[in-house]
MIMARMI-160540 format. One record per residue (C-alpha): residue number from 0; x, y, z; residue in one letter. Coordinates in pm, 1 decimal, decimal comma, padded with zeros to 6 digits. Layout:
% MIMARMI-160540
NODE num        u        v        w residuo
NODE NUM        X        Y        Z       a
...
END
This chain:
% MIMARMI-160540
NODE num        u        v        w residuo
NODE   0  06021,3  10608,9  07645,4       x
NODE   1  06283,6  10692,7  07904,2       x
NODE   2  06620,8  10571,0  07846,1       x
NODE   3  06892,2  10342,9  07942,0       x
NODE   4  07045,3  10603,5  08221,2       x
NODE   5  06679,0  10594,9  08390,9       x
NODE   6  06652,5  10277,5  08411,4       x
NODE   7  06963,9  10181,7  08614,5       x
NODE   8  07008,0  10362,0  08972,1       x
NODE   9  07375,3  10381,6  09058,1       x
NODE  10  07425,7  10249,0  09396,4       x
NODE  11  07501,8  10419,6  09709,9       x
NODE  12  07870,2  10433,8  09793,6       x
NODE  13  07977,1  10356,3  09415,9       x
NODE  14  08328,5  10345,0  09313,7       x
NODE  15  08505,0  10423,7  08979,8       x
NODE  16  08683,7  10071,2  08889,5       x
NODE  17  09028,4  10259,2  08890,5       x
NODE  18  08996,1  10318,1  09229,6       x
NODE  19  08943,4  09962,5  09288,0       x
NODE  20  09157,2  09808,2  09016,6       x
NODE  21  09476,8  09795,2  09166,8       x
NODE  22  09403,3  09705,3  09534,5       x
NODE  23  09235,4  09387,6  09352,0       x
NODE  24  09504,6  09351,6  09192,8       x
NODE  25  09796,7  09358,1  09445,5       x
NODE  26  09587,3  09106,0  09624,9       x
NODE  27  09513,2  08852,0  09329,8       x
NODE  28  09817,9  08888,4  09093,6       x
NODE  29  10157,8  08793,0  09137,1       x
NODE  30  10423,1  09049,3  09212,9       x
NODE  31  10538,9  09079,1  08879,7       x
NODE  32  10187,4  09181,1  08672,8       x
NODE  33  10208,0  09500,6  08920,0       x
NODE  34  10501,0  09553,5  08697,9       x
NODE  35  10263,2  09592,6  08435,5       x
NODE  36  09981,5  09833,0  08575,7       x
NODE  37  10290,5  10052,5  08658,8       x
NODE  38  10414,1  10060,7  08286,3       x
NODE  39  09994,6  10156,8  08190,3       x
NODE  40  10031,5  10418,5  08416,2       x
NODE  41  10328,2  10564,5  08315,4       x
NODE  42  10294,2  10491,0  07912,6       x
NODE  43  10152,2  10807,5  07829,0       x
NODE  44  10366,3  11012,8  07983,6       x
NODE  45  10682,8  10888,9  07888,0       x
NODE  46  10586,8  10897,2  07491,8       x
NODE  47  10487,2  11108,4  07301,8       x
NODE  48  10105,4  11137,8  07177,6       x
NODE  49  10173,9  10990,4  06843,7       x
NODE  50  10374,1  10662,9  06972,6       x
NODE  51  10051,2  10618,4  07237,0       x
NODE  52  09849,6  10629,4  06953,1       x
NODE  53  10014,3  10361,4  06799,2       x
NODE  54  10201,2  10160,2  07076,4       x
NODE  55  10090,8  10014,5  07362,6       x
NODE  56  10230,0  09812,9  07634,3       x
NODE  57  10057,1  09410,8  07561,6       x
NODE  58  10211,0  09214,1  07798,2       x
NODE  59  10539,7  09176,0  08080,7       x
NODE  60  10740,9  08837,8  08085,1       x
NODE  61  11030,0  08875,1  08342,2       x
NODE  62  11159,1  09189,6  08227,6       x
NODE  63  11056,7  09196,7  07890,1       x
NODE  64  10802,7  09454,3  07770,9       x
NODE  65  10591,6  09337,5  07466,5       x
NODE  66  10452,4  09667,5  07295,5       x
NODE  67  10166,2  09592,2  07011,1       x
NODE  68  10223,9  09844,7  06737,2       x
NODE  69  09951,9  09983,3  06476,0       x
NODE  70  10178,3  09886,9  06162,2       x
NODE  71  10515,7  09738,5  06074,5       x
NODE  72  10607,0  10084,3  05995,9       x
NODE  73  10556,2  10185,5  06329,5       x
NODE  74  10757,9  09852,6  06474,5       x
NODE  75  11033,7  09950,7  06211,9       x
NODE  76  11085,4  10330,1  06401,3       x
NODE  77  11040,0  10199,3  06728,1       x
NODE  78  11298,1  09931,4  06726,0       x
NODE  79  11540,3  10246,9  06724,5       x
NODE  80  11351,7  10396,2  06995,6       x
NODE  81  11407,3  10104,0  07218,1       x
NODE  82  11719,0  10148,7  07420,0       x
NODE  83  11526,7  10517,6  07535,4       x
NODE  84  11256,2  10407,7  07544,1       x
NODE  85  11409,6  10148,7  07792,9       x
NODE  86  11579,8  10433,0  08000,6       x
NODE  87  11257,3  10666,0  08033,9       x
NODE  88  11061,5  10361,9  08163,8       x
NODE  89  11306,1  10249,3  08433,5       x
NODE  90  11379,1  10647,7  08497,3       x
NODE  91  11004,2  10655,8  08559,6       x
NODE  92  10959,1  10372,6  08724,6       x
NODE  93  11272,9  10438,6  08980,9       x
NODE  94  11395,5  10103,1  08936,8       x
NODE  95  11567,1  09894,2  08651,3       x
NODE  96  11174,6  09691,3  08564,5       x
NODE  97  11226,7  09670,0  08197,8       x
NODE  98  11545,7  09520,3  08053,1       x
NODE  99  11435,2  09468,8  07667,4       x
NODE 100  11068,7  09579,0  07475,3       x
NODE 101  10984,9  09356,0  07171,3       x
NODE 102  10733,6  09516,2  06940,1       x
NODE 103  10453,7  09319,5  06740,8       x
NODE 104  10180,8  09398,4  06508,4       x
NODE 105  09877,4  09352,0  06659,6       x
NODE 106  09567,2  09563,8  06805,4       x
NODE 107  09465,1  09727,4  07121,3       x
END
């Protein structure tokens, strides 16, 4: 029996979804979710690989970042990473985007 991978023919012309992701989403979202796929983007890279294992960015209200964390443990050390954390984001971002983070429990 052949599998799944036979059975579906990629189309001609296919693109990966990040390639198409943001243009979509410049042209459907208001000005201020773009805030958002910037801080995805830059998440990663501006901490390190244990807080992106157990942080990540949830949601952007205004200027507040909300950051689910893995554990309360986790929220506990991050609330004193904030004000950096704060910094290397704007840094990143060239402009002042994020003015607060709020962490919360919760999954991703």
């Amino acid at each position: 029996m052949e599998g799944v991978e036979g059975m579906v023919k990629k189309p001609e012309g296919a693109a990966h979804i990040s390639g198409i992701l943001p243009g979509l989403l410049q042209r459907f979202r208001p000005e201020t979710e773009q805030g958002m796929l910037r801080i995805w983007r830059v998440w990663d890279r501006i901490v390190d690989k244990d807080i992106a294992g157990n942080a990540r960015p949830a949601a952007f209200k205004g200027s507040v970042l909300l950051v689910h964390v893995t554990s309360s443990s986790w929220l506990y050390h991050l609330r004193f990473l904030k004000k950096e954390l704060v910094m290397r984001l704007n840094d990143d971002l060239g402009q002042p985007l994020v003015s607060d983070i709020k962490f919360k429990v919760g999954s991703f």
